[in-house]
C-alpha positions, 0 to 999 in steps of 0.5 A, a space after each residue: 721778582 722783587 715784589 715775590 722777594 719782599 712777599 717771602 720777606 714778610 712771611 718770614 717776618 711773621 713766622 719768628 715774630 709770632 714764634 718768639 713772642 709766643 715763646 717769651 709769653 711762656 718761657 716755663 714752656 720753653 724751657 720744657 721745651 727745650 730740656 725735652 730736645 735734649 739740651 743740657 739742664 745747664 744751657 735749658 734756660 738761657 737758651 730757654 729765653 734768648 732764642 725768642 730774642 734771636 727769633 725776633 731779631 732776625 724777625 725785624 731785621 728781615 724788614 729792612 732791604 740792607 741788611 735782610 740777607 744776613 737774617 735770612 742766614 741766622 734765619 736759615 740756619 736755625 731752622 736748620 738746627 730745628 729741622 735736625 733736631 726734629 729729624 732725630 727725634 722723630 728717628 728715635 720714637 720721641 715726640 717732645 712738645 715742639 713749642 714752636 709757636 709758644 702759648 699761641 700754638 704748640 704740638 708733639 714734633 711729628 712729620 707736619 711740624 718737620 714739614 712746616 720747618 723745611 718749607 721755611 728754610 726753603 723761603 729763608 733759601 730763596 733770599 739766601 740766593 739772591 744778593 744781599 743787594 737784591 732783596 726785593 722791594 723796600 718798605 718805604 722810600 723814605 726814613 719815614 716811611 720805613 717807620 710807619 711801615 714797621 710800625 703798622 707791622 708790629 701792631 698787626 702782630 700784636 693784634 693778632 697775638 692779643 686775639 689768639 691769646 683771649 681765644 686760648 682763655 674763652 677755651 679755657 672757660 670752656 674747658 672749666 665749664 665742662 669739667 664741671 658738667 663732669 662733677 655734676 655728672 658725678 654727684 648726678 649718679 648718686 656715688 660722689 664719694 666713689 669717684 672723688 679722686 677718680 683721675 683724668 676723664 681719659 684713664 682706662 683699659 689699653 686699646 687693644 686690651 680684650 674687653 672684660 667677659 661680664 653677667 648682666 641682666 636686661 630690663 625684662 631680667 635675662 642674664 647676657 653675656 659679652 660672649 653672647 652679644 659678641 657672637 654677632 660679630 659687629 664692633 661695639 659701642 658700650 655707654 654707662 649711664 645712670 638713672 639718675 644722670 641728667 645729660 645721659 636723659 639728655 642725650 638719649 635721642 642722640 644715642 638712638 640717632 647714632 644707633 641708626 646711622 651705624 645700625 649696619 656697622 655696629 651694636 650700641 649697648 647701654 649699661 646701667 644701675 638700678 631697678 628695671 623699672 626706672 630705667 624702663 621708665 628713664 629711657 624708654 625708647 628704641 634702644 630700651 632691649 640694649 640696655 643692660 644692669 649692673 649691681 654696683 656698677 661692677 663693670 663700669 670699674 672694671 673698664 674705668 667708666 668712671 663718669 656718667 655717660 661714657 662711651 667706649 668703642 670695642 672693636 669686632 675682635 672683641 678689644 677696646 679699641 678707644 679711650 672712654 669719651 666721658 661726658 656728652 662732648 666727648 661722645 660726640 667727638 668720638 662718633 664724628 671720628 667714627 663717621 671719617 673712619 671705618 670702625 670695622 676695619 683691622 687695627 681701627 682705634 680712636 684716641 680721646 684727650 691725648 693728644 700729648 701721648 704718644 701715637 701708639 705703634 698699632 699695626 707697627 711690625 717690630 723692627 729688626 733688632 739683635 741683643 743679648 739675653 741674660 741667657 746668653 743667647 742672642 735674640 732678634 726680631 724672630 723672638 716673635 714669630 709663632 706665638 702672641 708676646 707680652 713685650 714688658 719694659 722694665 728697670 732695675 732702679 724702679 721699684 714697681 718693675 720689682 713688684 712686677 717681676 714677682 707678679 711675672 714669676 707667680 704667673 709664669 707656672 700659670 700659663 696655659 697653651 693659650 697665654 702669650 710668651 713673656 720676654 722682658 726688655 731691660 738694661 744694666 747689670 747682667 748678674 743683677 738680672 738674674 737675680 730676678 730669677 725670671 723663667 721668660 728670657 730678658 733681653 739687655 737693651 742699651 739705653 733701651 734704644 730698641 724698647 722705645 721703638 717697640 713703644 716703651 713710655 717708662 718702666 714698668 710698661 709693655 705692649 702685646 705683640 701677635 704671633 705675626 711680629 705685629 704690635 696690636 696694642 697701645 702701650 700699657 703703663 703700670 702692672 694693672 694695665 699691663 696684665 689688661 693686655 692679656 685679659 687678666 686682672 690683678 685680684 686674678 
């Protein structure tokens, strides 16, 4: 039992040893970190630095028999206070970036990290239920000993921290050399001056979002349809390429590998630029009847395939159903996604670099709920049910939900049979809501306790609900996005 003791000792020595020097090694992170949890602004940066401190003490003071017990108190009840804090965070829809392990490693709080915490506390337990006397086996017989023993230990830890830290900056190098592989691709396409303020690799059309309808050309000249190739009821994976794009000769081979191993499940699709005889020529092949032409790349800016190649996944409901993979490492990882999941199931999605965004509520039923409308009716989640619903997050002290309430009132005499219901989520003022002189009904939300639930990430932003109460889209931030959701654009 006293070798188990001084096992769990050492664990949990390591555990807020790396927890508080990973914390100090990036304070500005642990502020955030903490302002995200809720703390106020005032105690954000004293507590900020002195939890590393308390970590790290109680990390030490686990080494030594005499005096254990009492750290492994402070060291359970801090884990307590995360696990509460993690506990109610998650309850409310919010994953704030733990910053558990500081610059060495940090996540979105989820079940895992909740997880990893109770299990802690549970070996902080297990000292806490021996005496303070019986705290396993010492570290050395001797003053000496101790010393030696400790010091071993620290220079262990910090070796350790020393090769995460040089592993994070080679990714880093690495994370640099492929955005600049992305401004080659761009200059490669031959429309450098188009896509210089083009934005993060990732920005595109909501999953969920039906794919734009589109009139392109194939190489021998025939107009095709997305309705046309859409009617093989397969989910589809769309690449834009250029003739000019050095990696998108280069991965070719790789494309029409994936094209056979997927061949029973999916359609690839190659989108293009230029004369049909270069494009015969670049990409001469078994996928050259896939490939299709565009004038100006019109429908690459529809879907925001901004760099050369993208790949987009779209499901056999005919909506995009990942983020667009730009460049030929982001292809690849989208594609092993594919192999450890099934693209033709419901509700299949594939999230590309967002990791720091929410988990969107796809396939999540709208929870049960019962607020007032500026009506003066009482909605719940029956609101719902019977036909599809634009869910839209708005506020009063935002100044494009004001631009979005008067797109909302231009379309609303628009609607046909066809188009989904609106109803707004909001709160504040009652009279100052009916000044916005909505036909939809707009629900006041306190403190937008049930929009975050729905998944409300700011304001203006919405989800599409289906007739069965079921959210079938990630949320959609700003009025562009939004009106994606329903297969509109703006100019529309």
């Amino acid at each position: 039992m006293e070798i188990v003791l001084l096992l769990v000792r050492l664990a949990l020595f390591g555990v807020f040893f790396l927890a508080g020097a990973g914390k100090l090694m990036d304070l500005a992170g642990s502020e955030k970190a903490v302002r995200d949890f809720g703390v106020p602004e005032p105690l954000a940066k004293p507590i900020a630095f002195g939890l590393p401190i308390v970590e790290l003490l109680i990390a030490y003071l686990l080494l030594f028999t005499s005096v254990s017990w009492f750290s492994a108190v402070g060291g359970f009840l801090l884990l307590l206070s995360f696990i509460i804090g993690m506990i109610y965070q998650i309850s409310k829809g919010n994953a704030p970036d733990c910053h558990c392990f500081g610059q060495m490693h940090s996540e979105p709080v989820g079940i895992s990290s909740l997880v990893r915490n109770i299990v802690l506390a549970v070996l902080a337990g297990v000292l806490l239920i021996s005496q303070p006397g019986f705290q396993g086996t010492k570290l050395g017989l001797t003053d000496g000993e101790m010393v030696q023993s400790v010091t071993l230990l620290t220079t262990l830890m910090l070796a350790f921290i020393g090769v995460v830290h040089v592993r994070k900056i080679i990714e880093n190098q690495g994370t640099i050399l492929r955005r600049l592989d992305l401004m080659e691709l761009v200059a490669g396409d031959g429309e450098p001056l188009e896509r210089k303020n083009a934005g993060d690799p990732t920005d595109g059309l909501p999953i969920g979002a039906p794919f734009p309808d589109f009139e392109l050309p194939d190489l021998s000249g025939k107009v095709v349809t997305f309705d046309h190739i859409f009617s093989r009821r397969k989910p589809f994976l769309f690449f834009f390429i250029g003739p000019a794009c050095g990696p998108c000769k280069a991965l070719l081979p790789e494309i029409e590998a994936w094209s056979e191993e997927f061949g029973e499940k999916m359609s690839f699709v190659l989108v293009s630029t230029g004369p049909p005889e270069v494009n015969r020529e670049r990409y001469a092949g078994k996928l050259e009847p896939s490939i299709l032409l565009q004038k100006d790349r019109e429908l690459a800016k529809i879907v925001y395939a901004k760099w050369t190649p993208t790949a987009i996944f779209v499901d056999v409901n005919g909506n995009v159903a990942s983020h667009p993979a730009a460049g030929d490492t982001a292809i690849r990882d989208l594609i092993e996604k594919m192999r450890k999941d099934d693209p033709t199931r419901e509700n299949v999605f594939f999230r590309i670099g967002s990791s720091r965004i929410r988990e969107p509520k796809i396939g999540t039923a709208v929870p049960e709920f019962a607020l007032d409308a500026i009506g003066g009716e009482k909605l719940t989640r029956s609101a719902f049910q019977g036909s599809k619903t634009l869910t839209v997050f708005l506020s009063l002290t935002c100044p494009h939900c004001q631009d979005m309430v008067e797109e909302i009132k231009a379309w609303e005499p628009q609607r046909s049979n066809g188009d989904p219901k609106v109803l707004v989520f909001s709160d504040g003022d009652l009279d100052a809501h009916r000044e916005w002189g909505l036909a939809s009904p707009v629900v006041i939300d306190p403190k937008y306790g049930t929009a975050v639930k729905l998944g409300m990430q700011g304001t203006p932003s919405a989800v599409l609900v289906n007739e069965n109460g079921v959210i079938v889209t990630e949320t959609a931030i700003g009025a562009p996005n939004i009106w994606a959701l329903i297969g509109r654009r703006r100019d529309q």
